[in-house]
LODREN-520757 format. One record per residue: residue in one letter; x, y, z of N, C-alpha, C in turn. Coordinates in pm, 1 decimal. Example, Ala and Ser with C-alpha at 12.3 -4.5 7.8 and 13.67 -1.06 7.14 Angstrom:
REM LODREN-520757
PT   residuo       n.px       n.py       n.pz      ca.px      ca.py      ca.pz       c.px       c.py       c.pz
PT         A     1319.0     -569.0      780.0     1230.0     -450.0      780.0     1320.0     -330.0      780.0
PT         S     1285.0     -225.0      708.0     1367.0     -106.0      714.0     1290.0        3.0      787.0
//
This chain:
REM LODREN-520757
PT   residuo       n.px       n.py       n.pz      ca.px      ca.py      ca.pz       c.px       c.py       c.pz
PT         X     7075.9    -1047.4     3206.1     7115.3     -975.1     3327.3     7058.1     -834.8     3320.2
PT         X     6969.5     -828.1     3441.7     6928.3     -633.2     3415.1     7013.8     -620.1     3522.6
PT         X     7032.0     -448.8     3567.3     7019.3     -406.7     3656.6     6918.3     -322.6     3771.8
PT         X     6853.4     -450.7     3786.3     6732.1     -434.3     3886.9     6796.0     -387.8     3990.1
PT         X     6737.0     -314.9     4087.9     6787.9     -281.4     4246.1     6911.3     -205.7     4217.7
PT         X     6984.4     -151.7     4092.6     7088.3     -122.5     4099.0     7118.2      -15.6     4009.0
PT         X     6971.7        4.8     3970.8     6976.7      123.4     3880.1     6822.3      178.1     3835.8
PT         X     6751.1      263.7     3817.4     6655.6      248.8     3774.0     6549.4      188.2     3668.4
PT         X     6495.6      202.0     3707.1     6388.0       40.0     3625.4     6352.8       88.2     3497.5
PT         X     6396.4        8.4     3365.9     6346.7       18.5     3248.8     6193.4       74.0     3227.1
PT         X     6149.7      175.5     3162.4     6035.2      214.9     3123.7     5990.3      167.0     2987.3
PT         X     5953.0       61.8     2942.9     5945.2       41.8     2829.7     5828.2      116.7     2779.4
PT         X     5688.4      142.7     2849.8     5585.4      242.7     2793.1     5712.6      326.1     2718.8
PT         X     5738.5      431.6     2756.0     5812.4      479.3     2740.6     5912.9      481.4     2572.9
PT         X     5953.3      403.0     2551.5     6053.4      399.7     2434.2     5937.7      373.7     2333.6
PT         X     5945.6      490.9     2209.0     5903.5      485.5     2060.5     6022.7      451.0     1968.5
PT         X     6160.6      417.3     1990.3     6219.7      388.0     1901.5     6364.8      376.0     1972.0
PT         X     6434.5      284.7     1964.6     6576.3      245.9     2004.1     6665.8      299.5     1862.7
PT         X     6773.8      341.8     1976.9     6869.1      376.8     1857.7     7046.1      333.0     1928.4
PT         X     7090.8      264.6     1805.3     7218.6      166.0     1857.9     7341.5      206.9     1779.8
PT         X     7455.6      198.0     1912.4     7581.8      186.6     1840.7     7628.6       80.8     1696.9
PT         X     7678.5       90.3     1657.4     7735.8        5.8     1611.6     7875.5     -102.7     1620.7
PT         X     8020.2      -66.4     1586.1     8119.0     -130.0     1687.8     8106.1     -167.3     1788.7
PT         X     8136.2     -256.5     1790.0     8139.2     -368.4     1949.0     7997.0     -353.2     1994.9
PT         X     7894.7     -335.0     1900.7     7766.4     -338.1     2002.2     7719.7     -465.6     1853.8
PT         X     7669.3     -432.5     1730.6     7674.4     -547.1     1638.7     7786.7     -621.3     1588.1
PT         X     7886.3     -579.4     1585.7     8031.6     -635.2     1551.1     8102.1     -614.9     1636.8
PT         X     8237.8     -714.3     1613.4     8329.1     -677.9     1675.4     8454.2     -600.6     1618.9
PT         X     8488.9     -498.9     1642.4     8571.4     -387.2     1564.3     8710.9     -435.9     1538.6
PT         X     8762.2     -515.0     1650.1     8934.0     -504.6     1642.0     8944.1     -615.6     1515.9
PT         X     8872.5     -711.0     1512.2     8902.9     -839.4     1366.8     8835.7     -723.9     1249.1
PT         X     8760.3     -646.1     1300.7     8760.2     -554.7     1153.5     8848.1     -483.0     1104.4
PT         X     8905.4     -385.8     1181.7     9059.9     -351.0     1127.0     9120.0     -406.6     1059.3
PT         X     9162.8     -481.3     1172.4     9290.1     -610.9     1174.7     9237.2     -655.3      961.5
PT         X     9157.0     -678.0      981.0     9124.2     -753.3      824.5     9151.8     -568.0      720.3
PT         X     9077.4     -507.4      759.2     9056.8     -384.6      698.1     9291.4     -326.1      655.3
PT         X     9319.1     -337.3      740.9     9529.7     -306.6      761.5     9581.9     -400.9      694.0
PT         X     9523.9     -570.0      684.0     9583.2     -647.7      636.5     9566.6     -649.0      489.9
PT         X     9448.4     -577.5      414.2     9407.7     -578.0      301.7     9451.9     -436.5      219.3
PT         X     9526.8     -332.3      323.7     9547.9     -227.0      282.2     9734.6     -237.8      277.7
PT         X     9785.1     -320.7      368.2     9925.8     -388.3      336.9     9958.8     -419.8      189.0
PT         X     9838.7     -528.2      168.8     9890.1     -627.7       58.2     9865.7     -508.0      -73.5
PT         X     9784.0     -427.3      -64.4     9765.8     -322.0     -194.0     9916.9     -226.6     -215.6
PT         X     9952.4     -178.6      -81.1    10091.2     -102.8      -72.3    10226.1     -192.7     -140.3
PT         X    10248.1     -308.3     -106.9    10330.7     -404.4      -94.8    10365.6     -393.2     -278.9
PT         X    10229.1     -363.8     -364.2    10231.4     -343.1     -500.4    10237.8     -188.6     -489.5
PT         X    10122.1      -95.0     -469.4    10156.0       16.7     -514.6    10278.4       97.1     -484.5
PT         X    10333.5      131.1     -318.3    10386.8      194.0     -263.3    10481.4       90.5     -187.3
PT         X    10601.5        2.2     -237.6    10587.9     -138.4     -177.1    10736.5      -59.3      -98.6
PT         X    10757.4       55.9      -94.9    10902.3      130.8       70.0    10756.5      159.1      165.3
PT         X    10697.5      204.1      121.0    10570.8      243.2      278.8    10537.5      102.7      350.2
PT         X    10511.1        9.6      246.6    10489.3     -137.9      299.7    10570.9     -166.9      404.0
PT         X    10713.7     -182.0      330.2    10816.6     -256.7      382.7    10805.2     -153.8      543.8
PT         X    10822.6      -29.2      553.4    10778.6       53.1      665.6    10723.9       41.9      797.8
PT         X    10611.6      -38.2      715.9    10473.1      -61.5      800.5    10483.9     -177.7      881.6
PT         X    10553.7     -272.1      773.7    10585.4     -418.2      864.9    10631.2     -414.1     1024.1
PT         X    10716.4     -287.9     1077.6    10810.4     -245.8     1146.6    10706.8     -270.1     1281.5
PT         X    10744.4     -338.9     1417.0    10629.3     -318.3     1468.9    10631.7     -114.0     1573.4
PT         X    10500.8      -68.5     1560.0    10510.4       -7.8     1587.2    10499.8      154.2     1562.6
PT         X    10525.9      147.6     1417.3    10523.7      254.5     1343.7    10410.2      301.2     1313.9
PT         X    10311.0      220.9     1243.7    10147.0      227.9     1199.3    10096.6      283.6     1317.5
PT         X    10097.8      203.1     1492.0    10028.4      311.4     1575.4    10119.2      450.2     1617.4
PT         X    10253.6      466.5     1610.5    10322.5      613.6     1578.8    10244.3      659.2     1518.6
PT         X    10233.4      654.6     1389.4    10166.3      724.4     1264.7    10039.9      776.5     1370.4
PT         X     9957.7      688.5     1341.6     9812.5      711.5     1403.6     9787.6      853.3     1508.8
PT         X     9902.1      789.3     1620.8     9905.5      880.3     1739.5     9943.8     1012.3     1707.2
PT         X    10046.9     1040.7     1614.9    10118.7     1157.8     1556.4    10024.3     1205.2     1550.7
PT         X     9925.3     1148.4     1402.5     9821.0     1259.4     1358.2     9710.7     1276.4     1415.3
PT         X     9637.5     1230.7     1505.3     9566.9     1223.1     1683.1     9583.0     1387.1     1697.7
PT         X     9733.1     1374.2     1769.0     9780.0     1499.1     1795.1     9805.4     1648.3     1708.8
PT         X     9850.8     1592.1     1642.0     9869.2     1743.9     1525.3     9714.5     1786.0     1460.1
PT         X     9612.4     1672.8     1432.1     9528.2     1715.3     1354.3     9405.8     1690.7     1481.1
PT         X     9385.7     1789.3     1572.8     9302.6     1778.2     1664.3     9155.0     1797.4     1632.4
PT         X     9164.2     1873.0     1530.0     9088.3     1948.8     1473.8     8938.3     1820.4     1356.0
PT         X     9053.6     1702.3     1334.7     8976.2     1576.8     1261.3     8936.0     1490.7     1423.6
PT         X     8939.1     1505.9     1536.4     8932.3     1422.0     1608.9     8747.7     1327.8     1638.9
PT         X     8687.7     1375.2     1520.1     8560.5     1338.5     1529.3     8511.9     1238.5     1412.7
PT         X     8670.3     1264.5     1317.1     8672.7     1195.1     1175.7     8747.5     1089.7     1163.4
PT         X     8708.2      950.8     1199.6     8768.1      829.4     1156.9     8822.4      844.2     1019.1
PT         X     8762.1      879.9      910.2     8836.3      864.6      785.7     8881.7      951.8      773.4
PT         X     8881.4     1055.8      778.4     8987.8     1165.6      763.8     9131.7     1159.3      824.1
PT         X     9116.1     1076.3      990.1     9222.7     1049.6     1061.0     9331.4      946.3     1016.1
PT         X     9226.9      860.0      926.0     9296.9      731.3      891.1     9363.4      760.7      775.1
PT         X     9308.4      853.3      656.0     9344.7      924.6      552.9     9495.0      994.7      573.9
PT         X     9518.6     1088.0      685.8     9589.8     1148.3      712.2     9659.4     1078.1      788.8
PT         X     9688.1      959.4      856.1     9796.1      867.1      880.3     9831.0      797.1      777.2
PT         X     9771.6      744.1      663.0     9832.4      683.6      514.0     9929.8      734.9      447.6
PT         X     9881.6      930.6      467.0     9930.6      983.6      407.3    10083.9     1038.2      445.0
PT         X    10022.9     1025.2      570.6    10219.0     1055.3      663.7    10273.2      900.2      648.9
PT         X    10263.0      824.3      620.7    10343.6      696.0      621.6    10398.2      713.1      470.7
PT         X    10312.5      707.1      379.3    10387.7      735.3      268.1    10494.5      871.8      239.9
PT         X    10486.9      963.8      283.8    10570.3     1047.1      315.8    10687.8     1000.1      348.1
PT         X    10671.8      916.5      502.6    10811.5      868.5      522.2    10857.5      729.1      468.5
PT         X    10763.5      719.7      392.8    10865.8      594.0      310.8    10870.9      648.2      185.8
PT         X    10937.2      816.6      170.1    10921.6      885.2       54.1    10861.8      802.1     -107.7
PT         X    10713.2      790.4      -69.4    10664.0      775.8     -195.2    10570.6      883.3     -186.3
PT         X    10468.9      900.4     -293.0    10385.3      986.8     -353.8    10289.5     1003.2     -273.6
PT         X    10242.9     1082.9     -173.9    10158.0     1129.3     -104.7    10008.1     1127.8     -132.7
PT         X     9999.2     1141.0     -244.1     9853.6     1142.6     -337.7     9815.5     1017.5     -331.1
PT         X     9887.8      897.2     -345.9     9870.2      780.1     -320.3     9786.5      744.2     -194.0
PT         X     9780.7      841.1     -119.0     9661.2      839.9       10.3     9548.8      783.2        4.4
PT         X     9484.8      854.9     -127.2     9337.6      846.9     -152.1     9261.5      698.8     -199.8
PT         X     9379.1      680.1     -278.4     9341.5      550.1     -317.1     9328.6      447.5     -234.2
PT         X     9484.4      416.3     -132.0     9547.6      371.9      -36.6     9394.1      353.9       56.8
PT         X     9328.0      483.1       46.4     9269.0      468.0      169.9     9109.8      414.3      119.1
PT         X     9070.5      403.6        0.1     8952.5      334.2      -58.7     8958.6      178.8      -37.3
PT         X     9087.0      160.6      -34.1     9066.0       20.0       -5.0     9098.3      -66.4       97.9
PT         X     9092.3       25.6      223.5     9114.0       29.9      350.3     8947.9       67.6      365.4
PT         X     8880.7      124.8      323.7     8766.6      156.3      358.5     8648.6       83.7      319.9
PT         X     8644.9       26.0      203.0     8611.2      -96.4      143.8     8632.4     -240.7      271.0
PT         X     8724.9     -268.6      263.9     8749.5     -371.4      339.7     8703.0     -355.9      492.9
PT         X     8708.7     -228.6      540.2     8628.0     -204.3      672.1     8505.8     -237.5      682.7
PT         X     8384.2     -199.2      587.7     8291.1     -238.1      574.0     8293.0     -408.8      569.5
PT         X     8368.9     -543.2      578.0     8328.0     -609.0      547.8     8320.6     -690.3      681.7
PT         X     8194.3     -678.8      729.8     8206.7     -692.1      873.7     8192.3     -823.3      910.8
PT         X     8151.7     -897.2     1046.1     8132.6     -989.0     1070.6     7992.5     -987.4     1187.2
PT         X     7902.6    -1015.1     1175.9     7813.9     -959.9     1311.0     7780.0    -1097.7     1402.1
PT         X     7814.8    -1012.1     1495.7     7780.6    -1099.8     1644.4     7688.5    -1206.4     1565.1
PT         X     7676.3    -1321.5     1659.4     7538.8    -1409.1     1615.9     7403.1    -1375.6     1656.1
PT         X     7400.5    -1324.1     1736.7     7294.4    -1267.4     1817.8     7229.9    -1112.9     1734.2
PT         X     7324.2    -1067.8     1654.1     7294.3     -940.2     1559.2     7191.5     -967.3     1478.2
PT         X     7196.6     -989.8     1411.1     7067.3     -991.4     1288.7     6877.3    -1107.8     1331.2
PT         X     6918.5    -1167.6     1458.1     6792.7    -1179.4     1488.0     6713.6    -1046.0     1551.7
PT         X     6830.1     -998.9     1600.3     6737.6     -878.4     1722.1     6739.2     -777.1     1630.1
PT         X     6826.5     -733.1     1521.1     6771.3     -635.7     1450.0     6630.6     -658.2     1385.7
PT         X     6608.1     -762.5     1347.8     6522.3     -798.0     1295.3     6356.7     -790.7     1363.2
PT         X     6362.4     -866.0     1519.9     6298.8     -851.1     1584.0     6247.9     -675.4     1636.8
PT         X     6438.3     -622.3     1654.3     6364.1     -506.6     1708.6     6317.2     -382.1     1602.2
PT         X     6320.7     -408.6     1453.6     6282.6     -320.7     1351.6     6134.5     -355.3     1313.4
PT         X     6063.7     -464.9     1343.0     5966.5     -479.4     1351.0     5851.5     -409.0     1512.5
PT         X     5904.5     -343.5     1594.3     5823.8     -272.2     1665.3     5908.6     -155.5     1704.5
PT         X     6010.7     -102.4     1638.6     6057.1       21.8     1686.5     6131.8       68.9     1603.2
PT         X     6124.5      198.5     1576.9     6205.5      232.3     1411.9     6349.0      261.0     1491.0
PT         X     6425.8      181.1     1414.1     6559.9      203.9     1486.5     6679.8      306.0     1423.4
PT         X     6787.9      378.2     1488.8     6873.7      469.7     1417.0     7011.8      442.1     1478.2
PT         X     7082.8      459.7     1370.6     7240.3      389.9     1391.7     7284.2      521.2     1413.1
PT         X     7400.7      533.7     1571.6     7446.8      697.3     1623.5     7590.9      591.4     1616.9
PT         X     7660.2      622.8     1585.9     7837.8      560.6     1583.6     7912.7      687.1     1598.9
PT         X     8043.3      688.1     1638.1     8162.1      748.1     1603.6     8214.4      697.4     1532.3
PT         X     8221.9      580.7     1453.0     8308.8      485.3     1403.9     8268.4      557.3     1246.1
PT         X     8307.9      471.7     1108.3     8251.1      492.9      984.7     8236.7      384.5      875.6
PT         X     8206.8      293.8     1024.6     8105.3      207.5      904.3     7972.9      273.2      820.2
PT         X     7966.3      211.8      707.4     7811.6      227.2      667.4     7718.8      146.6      652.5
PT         X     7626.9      171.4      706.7     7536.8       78.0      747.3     7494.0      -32.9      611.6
PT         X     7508.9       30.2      475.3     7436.6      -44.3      389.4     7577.3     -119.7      349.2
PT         X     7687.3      -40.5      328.2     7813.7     -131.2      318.3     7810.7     -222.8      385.5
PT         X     7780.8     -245.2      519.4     7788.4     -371.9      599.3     7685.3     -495.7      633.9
PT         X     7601.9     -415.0      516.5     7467.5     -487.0      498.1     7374.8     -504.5      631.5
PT         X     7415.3     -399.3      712.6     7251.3     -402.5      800.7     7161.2     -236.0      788.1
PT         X     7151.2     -232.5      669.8     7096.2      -81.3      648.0     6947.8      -91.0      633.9
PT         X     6934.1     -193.7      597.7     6701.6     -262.8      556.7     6660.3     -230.4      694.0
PT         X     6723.5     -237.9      833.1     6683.7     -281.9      961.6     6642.9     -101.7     1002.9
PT         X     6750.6      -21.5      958.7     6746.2      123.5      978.9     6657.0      212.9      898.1
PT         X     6590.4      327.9     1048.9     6546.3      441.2      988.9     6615.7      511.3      921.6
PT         X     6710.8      568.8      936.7     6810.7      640.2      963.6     6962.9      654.9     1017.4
PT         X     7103.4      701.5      984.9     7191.4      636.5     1080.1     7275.6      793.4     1074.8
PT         X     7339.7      775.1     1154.9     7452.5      962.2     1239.2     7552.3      850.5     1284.5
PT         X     7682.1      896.5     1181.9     7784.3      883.9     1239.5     7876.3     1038.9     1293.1
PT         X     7947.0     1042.8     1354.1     8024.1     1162.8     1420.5     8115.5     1227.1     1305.5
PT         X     8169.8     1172.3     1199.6     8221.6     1253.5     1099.0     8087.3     1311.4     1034.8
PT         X     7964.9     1279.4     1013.1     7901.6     1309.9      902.4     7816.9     1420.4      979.7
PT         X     7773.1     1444.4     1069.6     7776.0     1565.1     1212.5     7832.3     1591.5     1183.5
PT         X     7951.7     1593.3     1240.0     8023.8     1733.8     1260.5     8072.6     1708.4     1420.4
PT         X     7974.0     1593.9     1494.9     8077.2     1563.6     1628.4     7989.8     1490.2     1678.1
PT         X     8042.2     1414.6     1773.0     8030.3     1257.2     1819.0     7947.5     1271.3     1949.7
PT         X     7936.1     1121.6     1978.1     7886.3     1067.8     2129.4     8058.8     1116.0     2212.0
PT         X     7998.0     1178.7     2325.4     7885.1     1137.7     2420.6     7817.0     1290.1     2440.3
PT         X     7842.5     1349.1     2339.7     7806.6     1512.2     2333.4     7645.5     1470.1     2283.1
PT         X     7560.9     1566.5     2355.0     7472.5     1559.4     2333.1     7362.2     1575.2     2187.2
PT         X     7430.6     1644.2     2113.0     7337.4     1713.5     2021.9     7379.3     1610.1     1855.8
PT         X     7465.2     1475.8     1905.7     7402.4     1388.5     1783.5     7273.9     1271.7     1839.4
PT         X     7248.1     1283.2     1957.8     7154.9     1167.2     2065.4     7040.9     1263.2     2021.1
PT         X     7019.5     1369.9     2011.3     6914.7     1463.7     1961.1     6894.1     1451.1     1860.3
PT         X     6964.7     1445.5     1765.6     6932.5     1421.7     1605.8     6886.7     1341.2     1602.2
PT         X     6871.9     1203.9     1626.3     6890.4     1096.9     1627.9     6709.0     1105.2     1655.2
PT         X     6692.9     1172.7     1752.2     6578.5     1113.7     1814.9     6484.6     1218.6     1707.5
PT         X     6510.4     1318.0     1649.7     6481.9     1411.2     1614.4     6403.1     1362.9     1410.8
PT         X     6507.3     1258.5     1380.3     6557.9     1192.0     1290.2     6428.2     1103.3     1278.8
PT         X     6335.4     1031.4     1368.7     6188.0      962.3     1375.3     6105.9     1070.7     1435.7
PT         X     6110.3     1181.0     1442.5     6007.7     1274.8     1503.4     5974.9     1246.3     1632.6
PT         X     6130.9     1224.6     1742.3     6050.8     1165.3     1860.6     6166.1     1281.7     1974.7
PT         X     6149.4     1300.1     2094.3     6243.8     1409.2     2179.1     6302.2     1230.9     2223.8
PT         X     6417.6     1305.1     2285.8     6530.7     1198.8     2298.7     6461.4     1129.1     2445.1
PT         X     6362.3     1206.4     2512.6     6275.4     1087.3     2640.8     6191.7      959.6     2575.9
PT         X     6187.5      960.8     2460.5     6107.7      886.1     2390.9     6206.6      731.1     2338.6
PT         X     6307.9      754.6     2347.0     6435.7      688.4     2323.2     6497.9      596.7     2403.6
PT         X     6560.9      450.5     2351.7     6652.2      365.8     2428.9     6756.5      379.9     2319.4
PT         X     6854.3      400.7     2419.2     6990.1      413.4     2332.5     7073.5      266.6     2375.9
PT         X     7093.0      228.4     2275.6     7160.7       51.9     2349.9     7340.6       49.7     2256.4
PT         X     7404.7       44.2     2318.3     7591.7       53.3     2314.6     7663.5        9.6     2437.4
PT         X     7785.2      -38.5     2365.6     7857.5      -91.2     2457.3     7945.0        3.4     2553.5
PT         X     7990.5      121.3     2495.4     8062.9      241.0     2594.8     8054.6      262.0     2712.4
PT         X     8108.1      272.4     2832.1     8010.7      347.9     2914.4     7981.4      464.7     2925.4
PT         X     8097.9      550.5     2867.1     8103.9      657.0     2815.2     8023.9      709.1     2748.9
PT         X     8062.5      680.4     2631.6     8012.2      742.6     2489.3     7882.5      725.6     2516.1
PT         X     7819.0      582.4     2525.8     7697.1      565.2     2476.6     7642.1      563.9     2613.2
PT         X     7657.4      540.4     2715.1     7540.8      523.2     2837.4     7547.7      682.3     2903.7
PT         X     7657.0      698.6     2923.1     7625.6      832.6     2986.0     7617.3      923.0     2916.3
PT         X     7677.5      925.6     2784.2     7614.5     1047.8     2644.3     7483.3     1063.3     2627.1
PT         X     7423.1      956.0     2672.9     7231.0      930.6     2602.5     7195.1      931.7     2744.3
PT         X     7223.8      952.3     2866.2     7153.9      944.7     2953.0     7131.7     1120.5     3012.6
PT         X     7286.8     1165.8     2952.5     7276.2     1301.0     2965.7     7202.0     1398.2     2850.5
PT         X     7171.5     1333.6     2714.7     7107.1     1391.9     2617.8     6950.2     1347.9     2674.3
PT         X     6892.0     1280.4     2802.3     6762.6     1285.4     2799.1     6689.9     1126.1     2764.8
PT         X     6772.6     1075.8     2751.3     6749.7      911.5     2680.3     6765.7      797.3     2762.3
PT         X     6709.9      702.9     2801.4     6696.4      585.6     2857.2     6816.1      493.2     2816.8
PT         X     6929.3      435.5     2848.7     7009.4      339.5     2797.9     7024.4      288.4     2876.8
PT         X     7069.3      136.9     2755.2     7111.5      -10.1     2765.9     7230.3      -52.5     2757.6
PT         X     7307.6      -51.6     2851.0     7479.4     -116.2     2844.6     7502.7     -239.2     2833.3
PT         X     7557.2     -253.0     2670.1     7534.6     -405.7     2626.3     7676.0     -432.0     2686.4
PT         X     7721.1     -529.1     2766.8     7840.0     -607.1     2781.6     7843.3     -751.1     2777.7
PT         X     7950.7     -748.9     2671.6     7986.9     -866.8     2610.5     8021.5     -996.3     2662.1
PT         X     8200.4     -863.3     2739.3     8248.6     -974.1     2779.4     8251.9    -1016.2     2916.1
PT         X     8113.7    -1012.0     2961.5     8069.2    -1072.4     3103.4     8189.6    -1022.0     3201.2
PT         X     8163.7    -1029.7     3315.4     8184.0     -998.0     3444.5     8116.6     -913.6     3488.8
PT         X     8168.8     -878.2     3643.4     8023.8     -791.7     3727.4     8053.0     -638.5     3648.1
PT         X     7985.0     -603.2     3557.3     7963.4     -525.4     3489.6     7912.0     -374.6     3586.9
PT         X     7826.4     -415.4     3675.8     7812.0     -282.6     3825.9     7889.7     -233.4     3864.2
PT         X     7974.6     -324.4     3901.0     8098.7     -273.9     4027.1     8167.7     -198.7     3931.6
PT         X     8195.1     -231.2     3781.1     8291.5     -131.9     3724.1     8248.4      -37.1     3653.1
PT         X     8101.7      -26.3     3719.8     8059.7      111.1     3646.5     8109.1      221.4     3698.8
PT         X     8133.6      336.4     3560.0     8301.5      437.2     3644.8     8135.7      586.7     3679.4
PT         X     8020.2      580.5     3709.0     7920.3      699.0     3685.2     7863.5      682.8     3784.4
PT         X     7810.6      797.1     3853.7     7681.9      836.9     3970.1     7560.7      733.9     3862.4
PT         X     7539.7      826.8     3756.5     7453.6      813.1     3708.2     7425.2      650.5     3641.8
PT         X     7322.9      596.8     3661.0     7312.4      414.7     3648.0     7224.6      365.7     3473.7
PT         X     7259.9      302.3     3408.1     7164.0      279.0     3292.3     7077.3      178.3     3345.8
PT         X     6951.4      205.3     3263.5     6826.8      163.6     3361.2     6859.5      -33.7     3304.9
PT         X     6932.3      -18.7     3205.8     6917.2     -183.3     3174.7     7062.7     -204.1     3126.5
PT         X     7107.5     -343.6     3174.1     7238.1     -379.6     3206.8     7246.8     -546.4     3122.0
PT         X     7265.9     -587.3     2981.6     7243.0     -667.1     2908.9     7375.3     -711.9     2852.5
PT         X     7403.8     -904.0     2868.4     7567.5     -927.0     2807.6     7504.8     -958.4     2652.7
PT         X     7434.2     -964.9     2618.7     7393.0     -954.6     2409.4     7236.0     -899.4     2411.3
PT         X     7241.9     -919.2     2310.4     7108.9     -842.8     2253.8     6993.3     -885.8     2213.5
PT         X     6995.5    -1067.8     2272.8     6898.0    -1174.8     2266.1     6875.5    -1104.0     2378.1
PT         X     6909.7    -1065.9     2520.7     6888.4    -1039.4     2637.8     6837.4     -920.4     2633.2
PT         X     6897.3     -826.0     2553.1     6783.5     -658.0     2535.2     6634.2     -688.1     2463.4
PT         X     6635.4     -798.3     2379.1     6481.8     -849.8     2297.2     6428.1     -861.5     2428.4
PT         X     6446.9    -1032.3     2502.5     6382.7    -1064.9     2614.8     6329.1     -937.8     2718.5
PT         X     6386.8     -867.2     2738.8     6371.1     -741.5     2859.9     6280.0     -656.0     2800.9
PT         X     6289.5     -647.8     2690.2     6177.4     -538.4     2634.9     6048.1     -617.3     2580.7
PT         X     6070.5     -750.8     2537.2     5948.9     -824.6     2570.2     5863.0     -849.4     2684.6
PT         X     5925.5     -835.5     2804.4     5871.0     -896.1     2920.8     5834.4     -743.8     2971.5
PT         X     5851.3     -609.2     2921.3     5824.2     -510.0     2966.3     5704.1     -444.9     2930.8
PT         X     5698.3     -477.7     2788.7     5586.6     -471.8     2658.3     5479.4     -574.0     2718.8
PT         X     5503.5     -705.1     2787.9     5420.1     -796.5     2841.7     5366.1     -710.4     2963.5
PT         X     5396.6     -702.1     3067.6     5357.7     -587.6     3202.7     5306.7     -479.6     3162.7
PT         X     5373.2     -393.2     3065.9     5241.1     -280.0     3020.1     5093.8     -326.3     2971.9
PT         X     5112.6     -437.3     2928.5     4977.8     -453.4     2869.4     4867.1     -495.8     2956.8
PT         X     4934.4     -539.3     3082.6     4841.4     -584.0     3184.3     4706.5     -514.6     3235.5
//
């Protein structure tokens, strides 16, 4: 699915190097947690086993979360720091040892990395690292080699390791900055519409709004501004930039 007639037309001359989200654009994030909380339970249940019993409660774990959201505004760019500092207020109130955080949170972080990728992921990385040096821009904190797609990458910018996130312009700059290319030189491909289509469209960059989970994906676009290519996986971003790469050459 592009969005022909409905947005402006892909320039593929144009792109020296794509650079991609990660969450929900190669994986899917919520079974990563979900596995990442369930593996950080069963460690508490032994180390800290009143924070456990705590946690079971429904409800409390996203309290926690939201609490420190709010009080620590200041981490709002830092997945692990945020997640660090909700471990650490849970153990608090299930008065155990606070220090217990660090650990608590290694193996919450460990287990995050152990991802699952789309099916459609590792052909198109593959395909698309063979004609375009590609760079991983996330807010999230996966790592790319932890999750074993790091061979495919130039380079990768997550928003803790900046200093600040999509949809602000000046990590879509690095990024492009990162292969020696200005961010017009760039397809930025993510699922956001936010973060990633209108962050990279306002940093100067061409993007691809990957949606997944099908429906008319137009009508609920919330922006004036249109991404030139409108794709439900990333077999469908290969095809489009093949058939674009085919017409330039004409």
């Amino acid at each position: 699915m592009t969005s022909a007639g409905l947005a402006p037309m892909l320039d593929v001359k144009r792109i020296a190097a794509i650079s991609l989200d990660l969450d929900d654009t190669l994986w899917p994030i919520w079974p990563t947690i979900e596995y990442a909380e369930r593996t950080l339970h069963k460690w508490l249940e032994t180390s800290a086993p009143r924070t456990a019993a705590l946690l079971i409660t429904p409800g409390v774990l996203r309290e926690l979360r939201e609490a420190t959201v709010r009080e620590r505004s200041d981490l709002a760019h830092d997945m692990s720091a945020l997640r660090l500092e909700s471990i650490r207020a849970a153990l608090k109130r299930g008065g155990e040892d606070p220090t217990l955080a660090e650990p608590a949170f290694e193996v919450f972080f460990a287990a995050r990395q152990k991802v699952k990728l789309y099916d459609d992921a590792l052909p198109a990385l593959k395909w698309l690292s063979e004609r375009y040096p590609l760079v991983a821009v996330s807010n999230g904190n996966a790592d790319i080699h932890r999750t074993g797609v790091g061979r495919w990458f130039r380079t990768a910018f997550n928003a803790q390791g900046f200093g600040s996130g999509k949809p602000h312009a000046p990590i879509f700059r690095a990024a492009a900055a990162s292969v020696g290319l200005l961010p017009r030189d760039i397809l930025h491909v993510g699922d956001d519409a936010e973060l990633d289509v209108v962050g990279a469209l306002n940093a100067g960059m061409q993007a691809a709004w990957l949606v997944r989970a099908g429906g008319d994906a137009v009508q609920s676009w919330p922006q004036d501004a249109r991404p030139q290519l409108i794709v439900p996986n990333l077999h469908a971003l290969c095809l489009a930039l093949e058939a674009g790469q085919g017409e330039s050459s004409d």
